[in-house]
C-alpha positions in Angstrom: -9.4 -8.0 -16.9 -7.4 -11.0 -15.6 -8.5 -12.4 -12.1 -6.7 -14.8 -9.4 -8.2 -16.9 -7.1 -6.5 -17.0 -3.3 -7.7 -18.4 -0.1 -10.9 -17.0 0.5 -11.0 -14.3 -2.2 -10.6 -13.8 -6.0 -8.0 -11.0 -7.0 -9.0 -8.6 -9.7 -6.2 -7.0 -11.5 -4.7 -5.3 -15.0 -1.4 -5.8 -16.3 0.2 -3.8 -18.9 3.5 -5.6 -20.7 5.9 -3.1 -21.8 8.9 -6.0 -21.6 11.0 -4.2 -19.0 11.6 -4.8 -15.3 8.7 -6.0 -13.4 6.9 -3.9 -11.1 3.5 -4.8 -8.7 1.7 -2.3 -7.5 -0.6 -1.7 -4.4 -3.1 0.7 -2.8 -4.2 1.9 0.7 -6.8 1.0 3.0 -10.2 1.1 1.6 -8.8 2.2 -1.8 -8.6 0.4 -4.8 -6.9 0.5 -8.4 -9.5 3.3 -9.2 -9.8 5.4 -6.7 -6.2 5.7 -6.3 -6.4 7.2 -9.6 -8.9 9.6 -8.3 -6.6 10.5 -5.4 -3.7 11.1 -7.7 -1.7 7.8 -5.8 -1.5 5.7 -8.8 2.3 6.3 -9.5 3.0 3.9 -12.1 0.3 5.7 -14.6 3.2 7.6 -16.4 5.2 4.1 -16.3 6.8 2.9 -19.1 8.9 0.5 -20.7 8.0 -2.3 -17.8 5.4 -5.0 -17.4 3.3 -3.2 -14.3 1.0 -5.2 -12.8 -2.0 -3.5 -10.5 -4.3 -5.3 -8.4 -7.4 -4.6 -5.3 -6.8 -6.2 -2.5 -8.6 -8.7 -1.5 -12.5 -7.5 -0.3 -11.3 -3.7 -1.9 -12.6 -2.4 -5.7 -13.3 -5.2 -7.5 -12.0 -8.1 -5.5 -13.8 -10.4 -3.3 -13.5 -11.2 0.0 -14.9 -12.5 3.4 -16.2 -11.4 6.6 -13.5 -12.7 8.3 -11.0 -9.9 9.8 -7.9 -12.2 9.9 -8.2 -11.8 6.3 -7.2 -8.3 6.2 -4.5 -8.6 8.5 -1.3 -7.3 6.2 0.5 -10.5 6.9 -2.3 -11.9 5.3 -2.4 -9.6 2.3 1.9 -10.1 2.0 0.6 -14.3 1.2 -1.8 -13.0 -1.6 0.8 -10.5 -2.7 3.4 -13.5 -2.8 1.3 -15.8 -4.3 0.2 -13.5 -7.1 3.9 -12.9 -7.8 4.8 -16.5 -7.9 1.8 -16.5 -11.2 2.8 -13.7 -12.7 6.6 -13.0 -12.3 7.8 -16.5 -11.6 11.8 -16.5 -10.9 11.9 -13.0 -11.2 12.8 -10.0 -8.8 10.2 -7.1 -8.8 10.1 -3.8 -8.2 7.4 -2.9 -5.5 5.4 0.0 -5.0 2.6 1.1 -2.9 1.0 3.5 -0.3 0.1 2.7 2.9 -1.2 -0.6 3.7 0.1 -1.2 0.3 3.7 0.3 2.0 3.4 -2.3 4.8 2.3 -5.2 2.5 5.5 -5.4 0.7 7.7 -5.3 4.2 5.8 -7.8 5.5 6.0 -9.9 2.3 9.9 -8.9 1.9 10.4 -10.5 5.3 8.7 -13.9 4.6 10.4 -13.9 1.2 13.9 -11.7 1.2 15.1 -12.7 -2.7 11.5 -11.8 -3.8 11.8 -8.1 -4.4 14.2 -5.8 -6.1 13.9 -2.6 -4.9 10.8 -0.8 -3.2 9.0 2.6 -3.6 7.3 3.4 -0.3 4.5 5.7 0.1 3.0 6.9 3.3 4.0 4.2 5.4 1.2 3.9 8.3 1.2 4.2 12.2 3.6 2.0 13.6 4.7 0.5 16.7 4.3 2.9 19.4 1.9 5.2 17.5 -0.7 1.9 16.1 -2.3 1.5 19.3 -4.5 4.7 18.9 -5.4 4.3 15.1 -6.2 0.9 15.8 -8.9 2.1 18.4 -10.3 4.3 15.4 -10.4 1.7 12.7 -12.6 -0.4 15.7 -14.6 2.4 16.1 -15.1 3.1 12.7 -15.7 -0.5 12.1 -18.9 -0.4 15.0 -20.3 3.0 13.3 -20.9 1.4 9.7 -22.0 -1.2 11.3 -24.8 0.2 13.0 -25.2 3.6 11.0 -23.9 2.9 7.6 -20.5 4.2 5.6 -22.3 7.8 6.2 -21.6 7.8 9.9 -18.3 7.0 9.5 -17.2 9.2 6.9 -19.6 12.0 8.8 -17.3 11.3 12.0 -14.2 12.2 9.9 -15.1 15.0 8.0 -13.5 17.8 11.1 -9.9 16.5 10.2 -8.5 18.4 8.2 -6.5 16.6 5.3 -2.6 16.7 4.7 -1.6 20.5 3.2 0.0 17.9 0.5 -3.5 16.1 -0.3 -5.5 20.0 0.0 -7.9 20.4 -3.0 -8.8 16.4 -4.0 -12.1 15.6 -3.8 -13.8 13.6 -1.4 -14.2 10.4 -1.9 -16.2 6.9 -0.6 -14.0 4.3 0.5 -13.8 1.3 -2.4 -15.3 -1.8 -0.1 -18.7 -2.6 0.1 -20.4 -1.5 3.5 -20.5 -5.4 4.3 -16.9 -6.3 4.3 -16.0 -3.0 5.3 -16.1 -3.2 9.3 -14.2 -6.9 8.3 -11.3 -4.7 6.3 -11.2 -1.9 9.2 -10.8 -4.6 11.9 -8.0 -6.6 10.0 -6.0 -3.1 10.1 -6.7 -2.5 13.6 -5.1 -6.0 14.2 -2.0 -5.1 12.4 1.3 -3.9 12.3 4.7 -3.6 10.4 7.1 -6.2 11.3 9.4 -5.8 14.1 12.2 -2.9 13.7 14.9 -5.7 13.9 13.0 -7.8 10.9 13.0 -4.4 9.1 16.7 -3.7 9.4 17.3 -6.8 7.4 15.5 -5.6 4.1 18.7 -4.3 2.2 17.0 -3.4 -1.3 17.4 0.1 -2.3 14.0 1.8 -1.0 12.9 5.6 -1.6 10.5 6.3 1.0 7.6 9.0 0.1 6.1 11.0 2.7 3.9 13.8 3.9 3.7 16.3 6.9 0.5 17.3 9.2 -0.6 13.6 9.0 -1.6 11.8 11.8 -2.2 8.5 10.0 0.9 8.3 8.1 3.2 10.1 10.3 6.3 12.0 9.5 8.0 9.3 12.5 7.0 6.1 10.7 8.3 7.2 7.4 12.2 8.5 9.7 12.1 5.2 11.2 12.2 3.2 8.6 14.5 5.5 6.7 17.0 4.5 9.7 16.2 1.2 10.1 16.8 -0.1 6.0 20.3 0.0 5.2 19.7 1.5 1.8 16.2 3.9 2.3 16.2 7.6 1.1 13.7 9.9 2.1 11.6 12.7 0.5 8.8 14.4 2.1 6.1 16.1 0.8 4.8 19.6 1.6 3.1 20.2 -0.8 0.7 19.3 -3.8 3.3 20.1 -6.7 5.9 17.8 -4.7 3.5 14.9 -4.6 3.2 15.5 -8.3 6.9 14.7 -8.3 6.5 11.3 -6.9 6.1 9.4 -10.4 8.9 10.5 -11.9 10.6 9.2 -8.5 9.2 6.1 -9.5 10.3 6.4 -12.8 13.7 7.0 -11.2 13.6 4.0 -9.0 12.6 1.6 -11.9 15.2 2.6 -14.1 17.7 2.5 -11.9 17.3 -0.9 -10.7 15.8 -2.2 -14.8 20.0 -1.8 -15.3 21.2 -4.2 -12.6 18.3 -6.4 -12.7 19.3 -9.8 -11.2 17.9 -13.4 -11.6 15.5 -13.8 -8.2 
């Protein structure tokens, strides 16, 4: 699989050609190409008739990384994101699509680079604003406990909250980052956020934002503010298994739509 090298990691990625409309593709918080799969998150598997191009974040799966929490910091992770584009889809608009801290990756890197990006699919978006404060005192505390106890302790600390009726039935699974970059990775999120409401109102692409009820990390409020804040956002939330087994033909949707008006970036 092809690789790229940024500041202080090297990228590991796949990148299937089909010779339509670009489209990048990112993952969540301790995630990773694979176990997104796993988790039934990987909406571009029924893709077709594109060039996708997947990727681990850097210190996640199979990339590299550093013990360095700036590094992790989404702001951080929009410059790789950028820079990856810039290789791969050079002069080109793309289609973005992620959950999570893959959702607030693509803001952040929308608002250092407006022309970049044609259209977004937007799943889960994370705690925001007023609600970030709390989950960044988890990620801190869940960053001491592998620390000092291992990813077991962590994971073990967890294991009472109950998961999203939409996510009921998946298997459990280990977070993708090695338990020495891990605490790095859980820090960087805790010193992050999504860019400021008024930066958000100016990202006019067309956006369908994906999200789920009873879930405290990726609230309901995040996913309704943003809806109101982007001039051209949709919502869809999930209640369900079966409609999160929608979301790829949403996808589909999305990249067809915008394949037809595809502009020069």
């Amino acid at each position: 699989m092809p690789s790229f090298s940024v500041p202080g990691a090297t990228i590991d990625m796949e990148f299937s050609d089909e010779h339509g409309h670009p489209v990048v593709q990112l993952h969540g918080l301790t995630s990773s190409r694979k176990r997104d799969r796993i988790l039934d998150l990987d909406l571009g598997r029924g893709l077709s008739g594109t060039r996708l191009l997947r990727y681990d974040a850097r210190g996640h799966g199979r990339s590299t990384g550093r013990q360095v929490a700036e590094d992790y910091q989404w702001p951080n992770l929009a410059d790789d994101l950028l820079r990856i584009l810039d290789q791969w889809f050079p002069g080109e608009q793309v289609h973005g699509v992620g959950p999570s801290m893959g959702s607030a990756t693509l803001l952040h890197a929308a608002i250092k680079d407006p022309g970049r990006f044609s259209s977004f699919t937007l799943m889960v978006p994370p705690t925001a604003w007023e609600t970030r404060a709390a989950k960044a005192d988890e990620y801190r505390f869940g960053a001491d406990l592998v620390e000092k106890f291992g990813v077991e302790a962590m994971m073990t600390a967890g294991q009472d909250v109950a998961p999203p009726p939409a996510r009921s039935g998946l298997p459990v699974t280990l977070p993708d980052v090695t338990p020495e970059l891990l605490p790095w990775a859980l820090r960087g999120a805790a010193m992050s956020n999504l860019p400021d409401p008024e930066q958000i109102a100016s990202i006019g692409v067309r956006t369908s934002i994906l999200a789920w009820t009873d879930d405290p990390g990726h609230p309901v409020s995040t996913a309704l503010r943003l809806t109101e804040l982007m001039p051209n956002a949709s919502l869809r939330v999930a209640r369900t298994p079966a409609e999160v087994d929608r979301w790829p033909s949403i996808l589909m949707d999305d990249v067809d739509r915008i394949s037809r008006q595809a502009t020069a970036y």
